[in-house]
C-alpha positions as CSV (number, residue, x, y, z in Angstrom):
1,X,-54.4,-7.1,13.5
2,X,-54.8,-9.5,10.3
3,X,-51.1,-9.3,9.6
4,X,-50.5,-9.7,13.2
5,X,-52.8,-13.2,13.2
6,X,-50.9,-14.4,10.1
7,X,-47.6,-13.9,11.3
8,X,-48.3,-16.2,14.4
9,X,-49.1,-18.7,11.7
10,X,-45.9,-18.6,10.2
11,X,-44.6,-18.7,14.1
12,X,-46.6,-21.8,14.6
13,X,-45.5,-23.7,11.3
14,X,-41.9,-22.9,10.8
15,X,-41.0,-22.8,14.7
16,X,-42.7,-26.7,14.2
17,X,-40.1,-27.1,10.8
18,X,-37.4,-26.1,13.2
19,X,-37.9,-29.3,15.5
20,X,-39.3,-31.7,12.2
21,X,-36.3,-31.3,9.7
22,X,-33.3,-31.6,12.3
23,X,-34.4,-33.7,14.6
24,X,-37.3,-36.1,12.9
25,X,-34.5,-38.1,11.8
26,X,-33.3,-38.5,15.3
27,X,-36.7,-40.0,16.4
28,X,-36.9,-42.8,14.0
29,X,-33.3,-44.0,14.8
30,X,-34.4,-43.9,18.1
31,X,-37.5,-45.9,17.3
32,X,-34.8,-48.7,15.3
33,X,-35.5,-47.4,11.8
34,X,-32.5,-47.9,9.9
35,X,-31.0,-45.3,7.3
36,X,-32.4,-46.6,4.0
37,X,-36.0,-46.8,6.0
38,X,-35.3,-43.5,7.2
39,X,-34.9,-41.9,3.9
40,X,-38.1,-43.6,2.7
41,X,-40.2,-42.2,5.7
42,X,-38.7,-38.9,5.5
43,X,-40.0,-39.7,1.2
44,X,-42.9,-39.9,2.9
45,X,-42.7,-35.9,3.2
46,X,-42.7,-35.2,-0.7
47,X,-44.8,-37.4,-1.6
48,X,-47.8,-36.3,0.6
49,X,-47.0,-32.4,-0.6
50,X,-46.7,-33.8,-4.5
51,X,-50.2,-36.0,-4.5
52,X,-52.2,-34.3,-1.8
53,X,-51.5,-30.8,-2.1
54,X,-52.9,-29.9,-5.7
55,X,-56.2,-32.2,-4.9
56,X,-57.0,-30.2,-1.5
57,X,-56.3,-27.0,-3.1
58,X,-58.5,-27.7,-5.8
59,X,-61.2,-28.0,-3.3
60,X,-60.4,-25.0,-1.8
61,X,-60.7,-23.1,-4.8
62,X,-63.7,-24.6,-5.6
63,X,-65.6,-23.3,-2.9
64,X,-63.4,-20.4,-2.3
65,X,-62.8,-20.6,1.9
66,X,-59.4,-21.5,3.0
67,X,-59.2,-21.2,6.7
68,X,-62.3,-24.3,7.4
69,X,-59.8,-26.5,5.2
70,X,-56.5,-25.3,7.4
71,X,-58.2,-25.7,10.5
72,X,-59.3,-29.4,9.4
73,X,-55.8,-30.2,8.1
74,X,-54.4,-28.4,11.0
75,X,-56.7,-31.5,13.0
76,X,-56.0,-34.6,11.1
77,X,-52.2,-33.6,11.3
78,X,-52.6,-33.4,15.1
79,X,-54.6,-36.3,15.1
80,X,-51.4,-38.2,13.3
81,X,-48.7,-36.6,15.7
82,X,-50.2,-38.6,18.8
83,X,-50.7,-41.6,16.8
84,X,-47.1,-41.9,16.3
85,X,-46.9,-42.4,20.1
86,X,-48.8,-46.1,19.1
87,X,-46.5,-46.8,16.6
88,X,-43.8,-49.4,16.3
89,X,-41.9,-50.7,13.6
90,X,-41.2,-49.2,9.8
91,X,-44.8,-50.3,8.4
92,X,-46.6,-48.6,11.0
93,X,-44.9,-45.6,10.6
94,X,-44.7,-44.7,7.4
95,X,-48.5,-45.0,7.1
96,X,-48.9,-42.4,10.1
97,X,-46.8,-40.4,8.0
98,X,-47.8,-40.4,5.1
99,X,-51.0,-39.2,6.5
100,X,-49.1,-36.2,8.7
101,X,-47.0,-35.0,6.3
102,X,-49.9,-35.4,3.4
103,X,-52.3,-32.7,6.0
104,X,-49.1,-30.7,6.9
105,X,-47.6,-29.8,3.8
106,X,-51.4,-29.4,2.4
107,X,-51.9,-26.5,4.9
108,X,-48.7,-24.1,3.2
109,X,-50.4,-23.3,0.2
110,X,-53.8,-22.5,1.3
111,X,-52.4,-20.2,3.9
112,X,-50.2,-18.3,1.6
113,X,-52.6,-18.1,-1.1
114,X,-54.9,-16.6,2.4
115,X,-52.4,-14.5,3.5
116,X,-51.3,-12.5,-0.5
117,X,-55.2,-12.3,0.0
118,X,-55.1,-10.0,2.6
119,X,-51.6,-8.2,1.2
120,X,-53.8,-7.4,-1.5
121,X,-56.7,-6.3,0.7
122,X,-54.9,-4.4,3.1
123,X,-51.6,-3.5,1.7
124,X,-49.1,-4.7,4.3
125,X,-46.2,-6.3,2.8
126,X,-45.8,-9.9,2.8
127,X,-42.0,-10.5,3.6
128,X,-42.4,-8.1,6.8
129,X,-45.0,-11.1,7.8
130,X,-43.5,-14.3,6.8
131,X,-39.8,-13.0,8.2
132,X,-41.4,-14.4,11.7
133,X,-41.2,-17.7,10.4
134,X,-37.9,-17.6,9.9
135,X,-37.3,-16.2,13.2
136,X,-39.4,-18.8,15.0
137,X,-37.3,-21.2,12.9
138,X,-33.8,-20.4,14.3
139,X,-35.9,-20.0,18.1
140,X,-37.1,-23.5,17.9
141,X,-34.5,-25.3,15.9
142,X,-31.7,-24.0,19.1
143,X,-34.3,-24.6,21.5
144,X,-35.0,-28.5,20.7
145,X,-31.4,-29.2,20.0
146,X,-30.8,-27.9,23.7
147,X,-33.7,-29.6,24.9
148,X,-32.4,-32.8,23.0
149,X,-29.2,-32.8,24.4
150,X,-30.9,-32.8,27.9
151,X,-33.6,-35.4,27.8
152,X,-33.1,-37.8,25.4
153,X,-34.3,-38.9,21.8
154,X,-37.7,-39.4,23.3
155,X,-38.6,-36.0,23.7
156,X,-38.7,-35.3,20.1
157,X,-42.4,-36.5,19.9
158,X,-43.7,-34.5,21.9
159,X,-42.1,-31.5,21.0
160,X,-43.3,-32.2,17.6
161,X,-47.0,-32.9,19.1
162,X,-46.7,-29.7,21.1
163,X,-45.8,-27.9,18.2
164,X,-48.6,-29.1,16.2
165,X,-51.0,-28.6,18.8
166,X,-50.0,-25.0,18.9
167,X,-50.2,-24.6,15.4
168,X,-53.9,-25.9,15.6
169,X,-54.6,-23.2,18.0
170,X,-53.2,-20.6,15.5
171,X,-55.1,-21.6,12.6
172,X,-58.7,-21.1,14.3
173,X,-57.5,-17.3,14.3
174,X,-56.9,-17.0,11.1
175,X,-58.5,-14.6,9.1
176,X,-61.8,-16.0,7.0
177,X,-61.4,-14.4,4.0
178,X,-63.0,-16.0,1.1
179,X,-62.9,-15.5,-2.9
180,X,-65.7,-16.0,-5.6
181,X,-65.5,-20.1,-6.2
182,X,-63.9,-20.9,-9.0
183,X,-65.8,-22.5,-12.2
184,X,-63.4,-23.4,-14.5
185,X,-64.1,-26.5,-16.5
186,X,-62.0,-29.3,-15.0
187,X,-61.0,-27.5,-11.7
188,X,-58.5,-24.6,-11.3
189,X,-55.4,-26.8,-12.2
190,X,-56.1,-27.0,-16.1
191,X,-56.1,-23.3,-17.1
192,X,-52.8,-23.2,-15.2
193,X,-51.3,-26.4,-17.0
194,X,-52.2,-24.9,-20.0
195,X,-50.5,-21.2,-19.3
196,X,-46.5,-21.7,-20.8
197,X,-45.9,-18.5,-19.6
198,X,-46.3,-20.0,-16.0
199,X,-45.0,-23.4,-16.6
200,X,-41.9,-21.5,-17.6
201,X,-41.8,-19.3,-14.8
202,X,-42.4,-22.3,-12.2
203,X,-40.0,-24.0,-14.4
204,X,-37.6,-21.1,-13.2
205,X,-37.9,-21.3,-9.6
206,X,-37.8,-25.4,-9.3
207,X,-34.3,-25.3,-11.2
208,X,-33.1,-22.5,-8.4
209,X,-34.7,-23.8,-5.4
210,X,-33.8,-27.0,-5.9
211,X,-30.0,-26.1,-6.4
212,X,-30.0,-26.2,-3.0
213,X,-29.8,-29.6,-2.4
214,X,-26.1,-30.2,-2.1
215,X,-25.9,-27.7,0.3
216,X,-28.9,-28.8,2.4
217,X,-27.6,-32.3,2.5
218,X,-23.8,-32.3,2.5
219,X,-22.6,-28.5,3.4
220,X,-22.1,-29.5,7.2
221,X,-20.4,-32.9,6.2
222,X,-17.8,-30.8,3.6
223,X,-16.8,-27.5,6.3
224,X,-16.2,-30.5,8.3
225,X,-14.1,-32.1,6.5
226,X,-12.3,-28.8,5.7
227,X,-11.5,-28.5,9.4
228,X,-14.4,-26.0,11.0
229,X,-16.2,-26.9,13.4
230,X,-19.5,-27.3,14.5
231,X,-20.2,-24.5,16.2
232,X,-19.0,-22.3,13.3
233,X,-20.7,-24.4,10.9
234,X,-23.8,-23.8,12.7
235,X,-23.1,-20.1,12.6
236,X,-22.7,-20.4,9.2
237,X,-26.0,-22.0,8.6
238,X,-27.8,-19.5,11.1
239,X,-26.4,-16.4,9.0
240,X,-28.1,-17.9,5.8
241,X,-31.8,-17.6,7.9
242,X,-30.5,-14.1,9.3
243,X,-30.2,-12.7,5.5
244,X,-33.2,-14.1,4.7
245,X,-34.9,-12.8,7.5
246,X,-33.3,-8.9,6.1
247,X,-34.1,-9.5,2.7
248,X,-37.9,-10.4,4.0
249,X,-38.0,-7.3,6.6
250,X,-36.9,-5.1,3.2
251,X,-38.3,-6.9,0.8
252,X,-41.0,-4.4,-0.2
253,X,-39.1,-1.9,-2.1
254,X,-37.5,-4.7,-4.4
255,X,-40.1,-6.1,-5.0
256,X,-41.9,-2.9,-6.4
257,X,-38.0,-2.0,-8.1
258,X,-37.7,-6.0,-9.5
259,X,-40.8,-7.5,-9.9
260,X,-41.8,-10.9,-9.2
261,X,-39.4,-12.4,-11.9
262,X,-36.4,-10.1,-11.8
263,X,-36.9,-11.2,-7.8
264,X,-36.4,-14.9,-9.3
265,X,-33.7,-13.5,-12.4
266,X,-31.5,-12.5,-9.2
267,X,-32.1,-15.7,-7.4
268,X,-30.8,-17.0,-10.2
269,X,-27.4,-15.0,-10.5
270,X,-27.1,-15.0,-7.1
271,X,-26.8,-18.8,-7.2
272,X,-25.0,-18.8,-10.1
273,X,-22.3,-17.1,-8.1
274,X,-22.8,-18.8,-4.8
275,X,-22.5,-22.6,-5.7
276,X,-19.0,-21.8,-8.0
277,X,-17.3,-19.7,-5.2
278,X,-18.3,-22.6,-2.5
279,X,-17.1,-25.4,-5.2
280,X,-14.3,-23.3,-5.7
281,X,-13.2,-22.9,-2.1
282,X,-13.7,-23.0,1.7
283,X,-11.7,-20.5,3.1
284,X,-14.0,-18.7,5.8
285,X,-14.3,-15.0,4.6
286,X,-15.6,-16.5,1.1
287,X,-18.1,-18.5,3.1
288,X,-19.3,-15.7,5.1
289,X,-19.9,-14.1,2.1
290,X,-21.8,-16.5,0.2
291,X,-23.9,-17.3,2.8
292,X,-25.5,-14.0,2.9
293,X,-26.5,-14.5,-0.6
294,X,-28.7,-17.2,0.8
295,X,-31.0,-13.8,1.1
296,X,-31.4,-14.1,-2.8
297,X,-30.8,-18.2,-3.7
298,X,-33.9,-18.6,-1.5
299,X,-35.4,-15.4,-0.1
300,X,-35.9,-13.8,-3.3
301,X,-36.9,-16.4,-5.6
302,X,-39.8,-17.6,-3.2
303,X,-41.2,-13.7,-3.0
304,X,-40.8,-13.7,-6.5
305,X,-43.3,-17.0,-6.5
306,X,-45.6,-15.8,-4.0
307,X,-46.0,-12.0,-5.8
308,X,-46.2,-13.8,-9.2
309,X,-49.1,-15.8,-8.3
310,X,-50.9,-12.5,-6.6
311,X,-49.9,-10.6,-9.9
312,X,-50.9,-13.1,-12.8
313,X,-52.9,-16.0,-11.2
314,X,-56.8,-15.2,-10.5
315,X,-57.9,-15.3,-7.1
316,X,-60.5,-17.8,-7.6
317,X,-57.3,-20.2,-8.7
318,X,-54.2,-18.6,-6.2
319,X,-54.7,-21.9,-3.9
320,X,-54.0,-24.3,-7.0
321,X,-51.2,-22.1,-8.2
322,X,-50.0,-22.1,-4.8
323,X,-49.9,-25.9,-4.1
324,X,-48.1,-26.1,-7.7
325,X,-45.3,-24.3,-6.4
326,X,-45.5,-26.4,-3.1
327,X,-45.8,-30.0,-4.5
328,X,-43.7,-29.1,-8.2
329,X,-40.8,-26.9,-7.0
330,X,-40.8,-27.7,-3.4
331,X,-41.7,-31.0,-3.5
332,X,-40.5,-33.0,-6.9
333,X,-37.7,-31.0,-7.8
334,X,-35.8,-30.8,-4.9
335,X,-36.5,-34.3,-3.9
336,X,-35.5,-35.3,-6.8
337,X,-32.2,-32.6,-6.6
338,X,-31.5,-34.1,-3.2
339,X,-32.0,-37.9,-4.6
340,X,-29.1,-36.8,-7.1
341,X,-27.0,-34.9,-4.7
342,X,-25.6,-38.3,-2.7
343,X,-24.1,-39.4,-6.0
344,X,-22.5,-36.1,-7.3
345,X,-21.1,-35.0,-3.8
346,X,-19.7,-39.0,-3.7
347,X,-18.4,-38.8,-7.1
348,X,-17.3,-35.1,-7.6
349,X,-17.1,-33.5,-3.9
350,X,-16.9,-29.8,-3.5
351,X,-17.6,-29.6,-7.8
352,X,-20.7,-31.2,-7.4
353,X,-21.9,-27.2,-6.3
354,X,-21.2,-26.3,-10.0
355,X,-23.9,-28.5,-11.2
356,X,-25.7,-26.7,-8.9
357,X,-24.9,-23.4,-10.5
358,X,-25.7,-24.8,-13.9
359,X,-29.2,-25.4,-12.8
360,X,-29.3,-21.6,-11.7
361,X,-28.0,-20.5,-14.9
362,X,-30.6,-22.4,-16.9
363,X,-33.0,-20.6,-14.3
364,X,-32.0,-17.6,-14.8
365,X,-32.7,-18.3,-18.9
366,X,-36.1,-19.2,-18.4
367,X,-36.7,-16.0,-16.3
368,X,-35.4,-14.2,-18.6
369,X,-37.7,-15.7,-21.2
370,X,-40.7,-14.9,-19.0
371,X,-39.5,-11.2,-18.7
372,X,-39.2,-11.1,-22.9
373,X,-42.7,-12.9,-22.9
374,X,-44.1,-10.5,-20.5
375,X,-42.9,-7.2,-22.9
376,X,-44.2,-8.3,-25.6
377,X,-47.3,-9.5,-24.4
378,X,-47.3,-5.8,-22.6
């Protein structure tokens, strides 16, 4: 029943994702943004999860509740979705976001932090829960894009209101599981600051998660150009999620097999293979291939994050060591990754993907430093 009440979480969030990152975009050009004010709303996003994230979760740690703070996040980001409707014009705007995506992307952490909790509590496995994220993803992503092409611009609002709304709904469910408060001198972020071992390892993930960015932001606009179209490019797109939603539903053997950082050691190679053979070539079979190894470029380096931090991170800390991965790897890195991308897709094309291997390769080195650490240490 717990892992049942989580999973609808990750229903509620993700299935909201799958209207905010296609179709947000679409919403402030409708509202007269243009593209440079665009990209500094949609800023807006990682620098909410960067600043607010590692303060809330320091609070949360402190008194060792998560699902009060959710449910009050969960509220102001609800709050901020129908204030939108009273907005007009870029200044406006980006100050309603800020606050929404500040709440939003301050919710992730605590709730995974709450729900490696209950793994640990009550042994189910984590990927067979968060894998309905995923689903809810492609669901609501198809969904809005149908709904979209029938309305109007408009109705992105409220879909994203609706969304939110539900997601509020979700979070009063979830389970309240508490840990002892944590005590450390300075707050919980310190002690992890001060650990190399997971400065290296977080280190490890940023470099591979953020190699991502040239295919999040110019993958669609490069099969394009190589003469697919847009139905099979969003097949292609959809069979990345489809792996990762395998890789999540089997996850719990490899985990046990791998540990948490051989799960990010084969992100690592398996991005060090995708991005050459995609700036290599584009001939379809290759494609359908690498895309399956999305499973590993994404799927397996964020269990290997979560189960790190359930391993090696107290409990009275795992929301602070959470929001690190949310605001450092998900957050700065690949903002600044996707900052970069523009110029070295403009400059390079298709060979900008091998500077996106050689930040999996230098990954995969630090992983591999962790795992030495870890030996000796052992």
């Amino acid at each position: 029943m717990i892992a049942t009440r989580l999973a609808f979480y990750y229903v509620a969030v993700y299935g909201t994702v799958g209207v905010l990152l296609p179709f947000w975009p679409v919403w402030l050009q409708y509202k007269g943004l243009d593209a440079t004010q665009i990209g500094i709303v949609l800023a807006a996003a990682t620098i909410g999860r960067v600043v607010a994230n590692p303060l809330i979760a320091q609070t949360a740690d402190r008194r060792g509740e998560r699902r009060p703070i959710i449910v009050k996040l969960a509220a102001v980001t609800v709050a901020a979705s129908f204030a939108f409707f009273l907005t007009d014009g870029f200044w406006p705007i980006i100050v309603v976001a800020l606050v929404f995506f500040a709440a939003w992307s301050a919710m992730q952490p605590l709730a995974e932090s709450l729900t490696m909790l209950n793994v640990r509590a009550h042994g189910f496995q984590y990927g067979r829960v968060r894998l309905w994220g995923s689903i809810a993803f492609i669901v609501t992503a198809i969904g809005a894009g149908e709904i979209l092409g029938l309305t109007g611009e408009a109705v992105v609002l409220p879909m994203i209101v609706g969304a939110v709304a539900f997601t509020l709904v979700v979070v009063l469910f979830l389970p309240a599981t508490t840990v002892a408060p944590s005590t450390t001198s300075g707050g919980a972020l310190r002690p992890l600051l001060a650990n190399g071992r997971f400065l290296a390892f977080l280190g490890a993930a940023a470099l591979i998660q953020s190699s991502h960015a040239v295919y999040y932001g110019f993958a669609t606009i490069h099969w394009r150009a190589a003469g697919y179209g847009d139905t099979l490019i969003g097949a292609l797109w959809a069979e990345g999620v489809v792996a990762e939603i395998v890789l999540f539903a089997l996850a719990g053997g490899l985990v046990g097999r791998l540990g948490p950082v051989g799960l990010v050691a084969l992100g690592a190679a398996a991005g060090l293979a995708r991005w050459i053979a995609v700036g290599l070539g584009d001939a379809l079979a290759l494609l359908v291939v690498v895309q399956a190894l999305h499973a590993f470029t994404f799927g397996a380096t964020h269990l290997g994050v979560i189960h790190y931090i359930s391993q090696h991170v107290p409990v009275e800390r795992s929301a602070t060591a959470q929001s690190l991965y949310s605001a450092v790897v998900m957050g700065l890195a690949s903002g600044l990754a996707a900052s970069a991308s523009g110029w070295l897709y403009g400059n390079f094309a298709a060979h900008a993907f091998f500077a996106m291997a050689a930040m999996c390769a230098i990954g995969g080195l630090l992983a591999f430093l962790v795992i030495g650490a870890e030996r000796k240490a052992a």
